[in-house]
N, C-alpha and C positions, 0 to 999 in steps of 0.2 A: 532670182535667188537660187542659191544649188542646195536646193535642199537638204545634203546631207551635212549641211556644217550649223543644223538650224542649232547648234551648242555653241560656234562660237558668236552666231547672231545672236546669242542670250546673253551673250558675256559681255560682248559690243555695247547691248543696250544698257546694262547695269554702269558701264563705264561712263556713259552719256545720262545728258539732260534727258527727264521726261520730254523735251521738246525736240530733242535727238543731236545736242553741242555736246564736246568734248571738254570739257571746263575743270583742267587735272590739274591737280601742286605737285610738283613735284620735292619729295622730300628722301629722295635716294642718295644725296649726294655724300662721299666717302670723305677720303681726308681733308676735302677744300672744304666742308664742314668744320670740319674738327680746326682747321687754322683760322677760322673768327673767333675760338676761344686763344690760341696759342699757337705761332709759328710754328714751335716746336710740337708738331701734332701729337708725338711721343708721350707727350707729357700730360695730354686731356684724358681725364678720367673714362672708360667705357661709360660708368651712371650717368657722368654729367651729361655726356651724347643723348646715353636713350631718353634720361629724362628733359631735355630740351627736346628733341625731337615729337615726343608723344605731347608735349605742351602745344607745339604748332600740329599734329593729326590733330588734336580732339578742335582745336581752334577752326585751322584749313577745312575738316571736314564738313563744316555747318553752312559751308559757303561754296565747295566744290563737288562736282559730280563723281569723280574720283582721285585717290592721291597714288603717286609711285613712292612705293617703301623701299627700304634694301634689307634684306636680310640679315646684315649686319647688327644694326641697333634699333630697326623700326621693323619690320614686319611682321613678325610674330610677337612681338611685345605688343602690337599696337590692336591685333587681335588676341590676343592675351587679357590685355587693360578695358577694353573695349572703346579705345581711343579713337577704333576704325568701327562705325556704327553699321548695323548691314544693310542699311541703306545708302552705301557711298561704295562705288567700285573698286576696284584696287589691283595695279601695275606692279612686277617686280622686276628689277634690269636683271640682267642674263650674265652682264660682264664683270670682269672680275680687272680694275683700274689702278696701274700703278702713279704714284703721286711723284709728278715731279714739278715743284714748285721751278720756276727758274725758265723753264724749255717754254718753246713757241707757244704749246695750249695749257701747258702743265700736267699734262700725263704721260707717260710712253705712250707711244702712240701705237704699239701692236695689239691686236682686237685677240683678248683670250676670254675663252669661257670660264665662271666661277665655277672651280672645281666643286663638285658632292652637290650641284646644285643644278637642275634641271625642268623642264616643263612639269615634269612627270608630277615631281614636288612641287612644284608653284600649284598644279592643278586641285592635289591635295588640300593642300590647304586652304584652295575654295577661294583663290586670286581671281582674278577675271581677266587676265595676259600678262605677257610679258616683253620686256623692251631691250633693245640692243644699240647699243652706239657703236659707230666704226667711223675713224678717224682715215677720209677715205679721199686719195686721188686717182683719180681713171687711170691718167697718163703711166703711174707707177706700176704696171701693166699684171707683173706674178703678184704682187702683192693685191694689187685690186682682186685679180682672179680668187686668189686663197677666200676674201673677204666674201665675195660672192659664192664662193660653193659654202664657205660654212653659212649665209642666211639662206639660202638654199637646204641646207639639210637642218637646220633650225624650221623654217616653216614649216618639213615635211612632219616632224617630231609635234609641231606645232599644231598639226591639222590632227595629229594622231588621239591629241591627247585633245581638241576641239577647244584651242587656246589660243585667242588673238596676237597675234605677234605686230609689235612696233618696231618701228626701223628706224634710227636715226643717224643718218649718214652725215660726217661734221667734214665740210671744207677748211682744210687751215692751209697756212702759207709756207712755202719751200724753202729753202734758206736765202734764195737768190729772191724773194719775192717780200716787194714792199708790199703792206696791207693798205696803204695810202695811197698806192698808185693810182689813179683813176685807168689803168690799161687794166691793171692787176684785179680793180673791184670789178670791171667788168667778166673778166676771164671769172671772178669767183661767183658772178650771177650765174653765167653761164654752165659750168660745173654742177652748183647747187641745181639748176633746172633737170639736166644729163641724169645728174643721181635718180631725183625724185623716177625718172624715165627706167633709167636700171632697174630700181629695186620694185618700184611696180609687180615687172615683171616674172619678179621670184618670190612670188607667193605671200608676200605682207597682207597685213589687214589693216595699217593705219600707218604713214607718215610723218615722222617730228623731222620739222623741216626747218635752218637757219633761215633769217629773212634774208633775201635775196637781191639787199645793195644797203644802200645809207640813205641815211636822213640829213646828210650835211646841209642841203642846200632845196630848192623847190625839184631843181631839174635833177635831183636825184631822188628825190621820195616820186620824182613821176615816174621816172626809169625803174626803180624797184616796183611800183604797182604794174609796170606794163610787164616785169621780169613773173612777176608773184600769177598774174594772170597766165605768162608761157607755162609757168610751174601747172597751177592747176589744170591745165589742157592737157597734159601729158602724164597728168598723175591718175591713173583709174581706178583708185582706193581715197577713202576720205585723207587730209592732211592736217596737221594742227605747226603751231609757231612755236617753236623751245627759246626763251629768254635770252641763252647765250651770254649773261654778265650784265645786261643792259639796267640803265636805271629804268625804276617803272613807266617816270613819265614819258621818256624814250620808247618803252614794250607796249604802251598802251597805244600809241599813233602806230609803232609797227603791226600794231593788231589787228587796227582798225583798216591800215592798208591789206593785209593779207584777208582781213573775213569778207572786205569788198572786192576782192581776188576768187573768192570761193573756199576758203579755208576754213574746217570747220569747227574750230575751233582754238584749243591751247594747250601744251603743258610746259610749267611754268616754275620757278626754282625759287635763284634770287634776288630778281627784281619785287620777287611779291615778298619775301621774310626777310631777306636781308640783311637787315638794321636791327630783327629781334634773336640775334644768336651771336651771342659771345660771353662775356664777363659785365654781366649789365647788371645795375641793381633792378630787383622785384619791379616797382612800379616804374622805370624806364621799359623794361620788359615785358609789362604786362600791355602798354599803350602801344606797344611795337607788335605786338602778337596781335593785337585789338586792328591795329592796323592793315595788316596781313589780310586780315578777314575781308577789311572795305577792301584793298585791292581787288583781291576777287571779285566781289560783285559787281566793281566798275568794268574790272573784265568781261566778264557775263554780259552788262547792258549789251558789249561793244557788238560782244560776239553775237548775241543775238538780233542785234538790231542791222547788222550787215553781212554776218556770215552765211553758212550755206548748211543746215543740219544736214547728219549724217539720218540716212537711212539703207536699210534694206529687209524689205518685207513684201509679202502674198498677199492681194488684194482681196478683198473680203470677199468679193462674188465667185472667186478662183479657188480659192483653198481648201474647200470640200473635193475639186476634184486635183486640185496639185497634192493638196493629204490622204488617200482613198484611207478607209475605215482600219486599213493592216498595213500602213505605212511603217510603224514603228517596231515590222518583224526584221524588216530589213533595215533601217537606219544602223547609220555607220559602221555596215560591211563592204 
């Protein structure tokens, strides 16, 4: 361990299970939120947002280790409310995503930072990391570059302020590229493995990693476990599985292939809520939210029963002299 980031090793652990899994909701999602109540996103009320939102924190949190907010309509309401209990971690994304219903992923796909809005503040308020998506292909060479020096100067910010940084780098398809090709899902296994390889590199603390092929057929859920296994060999920070759209029963067998990969865990959108956001009557609602909950824990079994917990820590008989008596005159200079 390097001892001088034993803050964000604190923050890692509040993130995690007491048993050391990653087991996160994610509940940051922007406009593609707001269109399970109305296409026209325009037209969704801010309240109806926060208050659906803070309905699934207080629910998510009784079942999750931690959840990712957005600063939008959940993260300061949700400590505000005390929706987010201070026993449950808590993630804030970094980027600022514009909606495009219609396009290949549905967002522009240029990686900007939310303006007014920084570690410095996330720290503040007593987060415990923060998370970045980049909509990212190698081969696109200046544009990759760009992508890699700003998480590069994000971790640096990131160590400063002694706050975990996640990295989620998303594969999507080029224009000339079928997503059904069997040549094409191979090149996207391969790609997702390179990423996880990349960003390692630049100073992350945890990986949200796409699964890394399909479930069509046997000889592809074997080829994705053999893909998921190259993944965690080259990745030298813990990893966890992001949903991606999928339905649950789908994310749950992709779970179970990646924790028996080494992955340590999840974060996880809407395959686990779903079905409980939109214009739903109360008790359709409330069974949807109820529901939400078992997800999680069915996740949890998977993950604990196959994955790899995250650690990193001083072995009891070492740390009298890895800590000497005046260690903490000099910690984080």
């Amino acid at each position: 361990m390097d001892l001088q980031r034993l803050g964000t090793v604190r923050r890692l652990t509040r993130l995690a299970t007491h048993d050391g899994f990653f087991c996160i909701a994610a509940l940051d999602h922007p406009e593609n939120y707001l269109a399970l109540f109305d296409s026209d996103v325009a037209q969704v009320p801010y309240e109806t947002v926060v208050a659906s939102k803070l309905e699934l924190a207080a629910e998510l949190s009784r079942h999750a280790s931690g959840l990712l907010l957005d600063p939008v309509w959940s993260l300061g309401q949700a400590i505000a409310t005390g929706a987010l209990p201070g026993s449950v971690g808590v993630l804030a994304p970094m980027e600022l995503l514009r909606y495009a219903p219609g396009t290949t992923v549905g967002w522009d796909l240029e990686t900007r930072l939310r303006p007014g809005w920084t570690p410095e503040k996330v720290a503040k308020l007593g987060a415990d990391g923060v998370k970045l998506i980049l909509f990212y292909r190698a081969e696109l060479a200046d544009v990759a570059a760009q992508q890699r020096k700003l998480v590069a100067d994000l971790a640096s910010a990131c160590r400063q302020a002694q706050l975990p940084l996640v990295i989620e780098p998303i594969w999507y398809p080029l224009d000339d590229e079928d997503p059904t090709d069997p040549s094409v899902g191979r090149r996207r296994a391969a790609a997702i493995i390179a990423s996880a390889a990349e960003f390692t590199l630049l100073g992350v603390d945890v990986l949200k990693m796409q699964f890394p092929g399909s479930l069509a057929t046997a000889a592809d859920r074997a080829a994705a476990a053999s893909a998921a296994r190259e993944l965690d060999g080259v990745a030298s920070v813990p990893w966890v599985l992001l949903s991606e759209g999928a339905g649950f029963d789908d994310f749950a067998v992709q779970m179970e292939i990646v924790a028996r990969a080494g992955a340590s865990g999840y974060i996880a959108g809407r395959a686990v809520w779903g079905d409980a956001v939109g214009r739903l009557r109360d008790a359709d609602r409330a069974r949807a939210v109820a529901r939400a909950g078992e997800r999680l824990d069915a996740l949890n079994e998977l993950v604990r029963a196959h994955g790899r917990p995250w650690a990193e820590r001083v072995a009891l008989d070492a740390v009298a002299s890895a800590l000497p008596r005046n260690w903490y005159q000099s910690y984080g200079e």
